[in-house]
C-alpha positions as a Markdown table, in Angstrom:
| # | Residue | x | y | z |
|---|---|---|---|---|
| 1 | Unk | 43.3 | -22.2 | 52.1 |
| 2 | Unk | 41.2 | -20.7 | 49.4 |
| 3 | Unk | 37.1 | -20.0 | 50.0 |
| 4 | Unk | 35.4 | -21.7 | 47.1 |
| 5 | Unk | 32.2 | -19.7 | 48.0 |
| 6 | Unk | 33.7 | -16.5 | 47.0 |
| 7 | Unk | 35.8 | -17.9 | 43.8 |
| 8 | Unk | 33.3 | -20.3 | 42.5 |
| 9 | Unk | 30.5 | -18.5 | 43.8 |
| 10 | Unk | 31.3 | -15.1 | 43.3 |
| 11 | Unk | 34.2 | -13.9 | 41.1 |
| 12 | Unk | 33.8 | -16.2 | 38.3 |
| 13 | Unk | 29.5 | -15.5 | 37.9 |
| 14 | Unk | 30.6 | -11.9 | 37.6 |
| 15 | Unk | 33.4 | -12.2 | 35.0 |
| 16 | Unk | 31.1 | -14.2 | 32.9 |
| 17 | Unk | 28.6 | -11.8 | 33.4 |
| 18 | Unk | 30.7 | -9.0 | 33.0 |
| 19 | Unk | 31.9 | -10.3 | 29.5 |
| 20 | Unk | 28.7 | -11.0 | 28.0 |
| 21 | Unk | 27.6 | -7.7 | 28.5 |
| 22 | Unk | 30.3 | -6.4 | 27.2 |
| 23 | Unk | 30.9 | -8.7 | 24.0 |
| 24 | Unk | 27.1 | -9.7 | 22.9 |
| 25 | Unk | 24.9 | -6.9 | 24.7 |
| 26 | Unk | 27.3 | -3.7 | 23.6 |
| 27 | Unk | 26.7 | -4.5 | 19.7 |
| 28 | Unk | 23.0 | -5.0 | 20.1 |
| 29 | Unk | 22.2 | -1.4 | 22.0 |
| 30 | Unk | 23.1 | 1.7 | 19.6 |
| 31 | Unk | 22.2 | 4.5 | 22.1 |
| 32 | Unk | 24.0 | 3.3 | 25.2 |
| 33 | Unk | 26.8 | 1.4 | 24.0 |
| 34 | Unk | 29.3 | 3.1 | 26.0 |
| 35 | Unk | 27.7 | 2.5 | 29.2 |
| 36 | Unk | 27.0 | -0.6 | 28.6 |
| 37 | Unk | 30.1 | -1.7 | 28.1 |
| 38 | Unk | 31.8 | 0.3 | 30.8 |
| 39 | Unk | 29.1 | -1.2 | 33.1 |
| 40 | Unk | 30.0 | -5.2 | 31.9 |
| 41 | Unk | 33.8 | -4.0 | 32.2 |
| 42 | Unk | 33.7 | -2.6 | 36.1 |
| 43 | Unk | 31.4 | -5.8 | 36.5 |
| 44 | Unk | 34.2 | -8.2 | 34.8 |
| 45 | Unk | 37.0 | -6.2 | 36.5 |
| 46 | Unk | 35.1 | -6.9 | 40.5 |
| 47 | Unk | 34.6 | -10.4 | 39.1 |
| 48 | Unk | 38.1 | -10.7 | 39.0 |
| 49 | Unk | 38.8 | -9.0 | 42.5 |
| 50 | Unk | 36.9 | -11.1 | 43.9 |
| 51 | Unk | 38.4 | -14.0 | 42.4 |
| 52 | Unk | 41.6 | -13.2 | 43.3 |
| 53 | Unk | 40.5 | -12.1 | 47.4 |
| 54 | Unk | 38.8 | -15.5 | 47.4 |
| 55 | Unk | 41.9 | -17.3 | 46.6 |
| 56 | Unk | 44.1 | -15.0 | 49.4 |
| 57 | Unk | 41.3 | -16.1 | 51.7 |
| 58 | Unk | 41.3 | -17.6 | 55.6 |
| 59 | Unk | 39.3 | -18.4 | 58.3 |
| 60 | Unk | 42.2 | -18.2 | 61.1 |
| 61 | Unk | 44.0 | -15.4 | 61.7 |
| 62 | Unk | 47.4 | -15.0 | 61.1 |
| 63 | Unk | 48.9 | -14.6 | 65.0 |
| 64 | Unk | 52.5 | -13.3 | 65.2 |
């Protein structure tokens, strides 16, 4: 049973975020391009974690 909170409202805000910076924002900044696009990266990259723990999620536990 997956959370749709944390994919849809969660992970998949952040990897859009997360590419934007790093595709349309990076070109546009001379000085701090690298950090910028490090920054939209680790953002795209938790997006995805996210994504992926929200999909592994459940609200039972598992009992043995």
């Amino acid at each position: 049973m997956a959370s749709k909170a944390i994919t849809l409202g969660v992970g998949i805000p952040m990897i859009v975020v997360g590419a934007l910076m790093a595709w349309l924002w990076t070109p546009m900044e001379s000085i701090y391009q690298n950090q910028i696009e490090l920054i939209g990266a680790t953002i795209g990259i938790l997006g995805i974690i996210f994504f992926i723990a929200g999909l592994f999620y459940r609200k039972d536990p598992i009992l043995h």
